[in-house]
C-alpha positions as CSV (number, residue, x, y, z in Angstrom):
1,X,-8.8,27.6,-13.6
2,X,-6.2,26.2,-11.3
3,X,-7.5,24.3,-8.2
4,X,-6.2,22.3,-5.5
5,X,-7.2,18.1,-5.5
6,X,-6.3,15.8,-3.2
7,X,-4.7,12.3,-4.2
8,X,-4.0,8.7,-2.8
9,X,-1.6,6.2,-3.3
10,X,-0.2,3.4,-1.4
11,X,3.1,3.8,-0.2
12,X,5.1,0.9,2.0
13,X,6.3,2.0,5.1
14,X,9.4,0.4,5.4
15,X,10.9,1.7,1.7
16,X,8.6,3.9,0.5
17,X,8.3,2.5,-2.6
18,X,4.6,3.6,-3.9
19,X,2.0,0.2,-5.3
20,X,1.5,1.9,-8.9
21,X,4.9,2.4,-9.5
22,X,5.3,1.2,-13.3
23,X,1.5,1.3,-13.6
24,X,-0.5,3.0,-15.6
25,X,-2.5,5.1,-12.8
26,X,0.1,7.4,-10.2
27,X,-2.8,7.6,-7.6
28,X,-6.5,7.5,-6.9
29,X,-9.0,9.4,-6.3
30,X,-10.6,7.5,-3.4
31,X,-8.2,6.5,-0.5
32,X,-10.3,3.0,-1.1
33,X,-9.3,2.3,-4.4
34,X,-5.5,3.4,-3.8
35,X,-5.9,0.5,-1.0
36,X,-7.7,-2.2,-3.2
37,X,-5.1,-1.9,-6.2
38,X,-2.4,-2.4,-3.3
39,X,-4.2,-5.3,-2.3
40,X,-4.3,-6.4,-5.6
41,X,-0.3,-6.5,-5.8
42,X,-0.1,-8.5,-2.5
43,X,0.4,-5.7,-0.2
44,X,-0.5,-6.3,3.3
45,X,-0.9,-5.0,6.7
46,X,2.1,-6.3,9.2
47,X,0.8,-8.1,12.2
48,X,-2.2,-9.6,11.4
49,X,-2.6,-13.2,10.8
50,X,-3.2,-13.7,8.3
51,X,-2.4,-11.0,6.4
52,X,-5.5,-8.8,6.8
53,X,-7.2,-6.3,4.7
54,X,-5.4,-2.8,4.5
55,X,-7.0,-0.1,5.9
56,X,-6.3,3.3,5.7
57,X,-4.4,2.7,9.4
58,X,-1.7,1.0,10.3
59,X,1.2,0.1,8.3
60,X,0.8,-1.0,4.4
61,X,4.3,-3.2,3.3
62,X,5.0,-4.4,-0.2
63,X,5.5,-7.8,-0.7
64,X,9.5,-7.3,-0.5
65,X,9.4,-6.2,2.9
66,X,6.4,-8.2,3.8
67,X,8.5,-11.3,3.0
68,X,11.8,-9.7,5.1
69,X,9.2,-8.8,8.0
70,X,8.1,-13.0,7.9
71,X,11.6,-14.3,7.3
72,X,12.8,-12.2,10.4
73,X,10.0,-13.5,12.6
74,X,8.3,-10.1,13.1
């Protein structure tokens, strides 16, 4: 049987680049756990100070453009 699933991964939203790139697991399951193993490679919500959580809303940066976001003053 062929079936439909649903998948989750972290991408940034300034390049796209996905958190498990290079890793040994593509995407998640649980929206949750796609979050805490971005979390886990520094990722972090823009605008919050400090660097919040991510949640499943707003905007998820990897630490490249995290750091371009601070060095620009946004």
């Amino acid at each position: 049987m062929i079936r439909p699933v649903t998948y989750y991964e972290a991408i940034c939203d300034k390049c796209g680049v996905s958190a498990h790139e290079g890793g040994d697991i593509s995407a998640w399951g649980d929206a949750e756990l796609a979050l805490e193993d971005a979390e886990g490679c520094d990722w972090v919500t823009p605008g919050s100070a400090p660097p919040g959580p991510l949640t499943t809303a707003g905007r998820h940066y990897c630490p490249e453009c995290a750091a371009t976001e601070e060095e620009a003053g946004v």
